[in-house]
C-alpha positions as CSV (number, residue, x, y, z in Angstrom):
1,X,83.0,139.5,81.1
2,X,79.7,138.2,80.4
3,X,78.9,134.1,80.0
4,X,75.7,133.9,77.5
5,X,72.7,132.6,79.1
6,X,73.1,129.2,77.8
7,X,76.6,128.9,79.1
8,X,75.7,130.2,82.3
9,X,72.9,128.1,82.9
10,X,75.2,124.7,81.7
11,X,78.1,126.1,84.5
12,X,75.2,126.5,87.5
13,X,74.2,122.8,86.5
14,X,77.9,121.3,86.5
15,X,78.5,124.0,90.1
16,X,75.0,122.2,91.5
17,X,76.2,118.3,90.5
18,X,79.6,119.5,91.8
19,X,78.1,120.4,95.2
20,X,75.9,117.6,95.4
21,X,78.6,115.3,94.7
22,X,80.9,116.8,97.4
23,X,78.0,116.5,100.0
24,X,77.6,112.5,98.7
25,X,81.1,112.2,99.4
26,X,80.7,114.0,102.8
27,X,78.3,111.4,104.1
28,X,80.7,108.4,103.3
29,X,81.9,106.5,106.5
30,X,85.8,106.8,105.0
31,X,84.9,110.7,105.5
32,X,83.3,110.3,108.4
33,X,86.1,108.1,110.3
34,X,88.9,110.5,109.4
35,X,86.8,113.3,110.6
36,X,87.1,112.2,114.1
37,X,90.3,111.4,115.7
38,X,88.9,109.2,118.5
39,X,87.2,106.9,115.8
40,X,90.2,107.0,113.2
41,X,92.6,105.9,116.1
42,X,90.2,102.9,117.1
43,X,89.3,102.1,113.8
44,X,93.7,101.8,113.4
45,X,94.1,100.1,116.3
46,X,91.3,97.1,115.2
47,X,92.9,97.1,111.7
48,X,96.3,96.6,113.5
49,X,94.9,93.8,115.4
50,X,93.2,92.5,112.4
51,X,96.3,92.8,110.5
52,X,98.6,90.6,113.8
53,X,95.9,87.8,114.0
54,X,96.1,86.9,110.2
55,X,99.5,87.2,110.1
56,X,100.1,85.0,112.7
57,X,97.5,82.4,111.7
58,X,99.0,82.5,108.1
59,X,102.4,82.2,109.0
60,X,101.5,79.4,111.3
61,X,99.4,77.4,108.8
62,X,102.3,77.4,106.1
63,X,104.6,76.8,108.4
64,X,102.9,73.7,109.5
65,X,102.6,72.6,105.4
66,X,105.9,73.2,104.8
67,X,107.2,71.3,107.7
68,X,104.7,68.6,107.1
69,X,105.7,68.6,103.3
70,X,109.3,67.9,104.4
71,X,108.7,65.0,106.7
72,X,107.5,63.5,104.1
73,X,110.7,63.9,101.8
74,X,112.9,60.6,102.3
75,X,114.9,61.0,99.3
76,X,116.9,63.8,100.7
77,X,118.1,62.6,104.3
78,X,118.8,65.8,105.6
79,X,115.6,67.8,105.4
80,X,113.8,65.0,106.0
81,X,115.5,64.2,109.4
82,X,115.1,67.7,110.3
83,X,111.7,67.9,109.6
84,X,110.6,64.9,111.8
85,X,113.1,66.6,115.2
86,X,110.8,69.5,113.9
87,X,107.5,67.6,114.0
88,X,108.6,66.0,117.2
89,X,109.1,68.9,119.0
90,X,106.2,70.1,117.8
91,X,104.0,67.8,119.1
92,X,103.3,67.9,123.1
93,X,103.6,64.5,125.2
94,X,105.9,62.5,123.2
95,X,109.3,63.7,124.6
96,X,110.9,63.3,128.4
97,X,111.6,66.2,130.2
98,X,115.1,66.3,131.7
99,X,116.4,68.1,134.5
């Protein structure tokens, strides 16, 4: 089956933007990390720590408002109390050591 010339010539245009495309997406450093197992397994492992540290820095921080938040609740005697043992354990200095 024959394509007419100007079908033809409008399929090697779309087949050359195709190509250059795939060798555009080639170059990108997504590509180029997966390519390699030594830099996909580092660039996991850095993500991973990434991942740890603002996890724990997050959780700490809204723990720390939440507990704060509650110490200042008097109204209900019960979070309030527990809140302040919280605070006070918290904080480094102010409680005897016992043995």
């Amino acid at each position: 089956m024959q394509l007419d010339p100007e079908r033809s010539e409008q399929f090697h245009q779309d087949l050359t933007r195709l190509a250059d495309e795939v060798h555009r997406l080639n170059r990108h450093r997504f590509i180029r990390v997966q390519n390699s197992f030594v830099r996909l397994i580092l660039f996991q492992f850095v993500r991973g720590l990434a991942l740890g540290l603002g996890t724990v820095i997050g959780a700490s921080a809204l723990v720390s408002v939440i507990v704060l938040l509650l110490s200042q609740v008097e109204f209900i005697p019960i979070l309030g109390n527990l809140a302040t043992q919280i605070i006070q354990e918290i904080q480094p200095g102010e409680r005897e050591i016992t043995r």
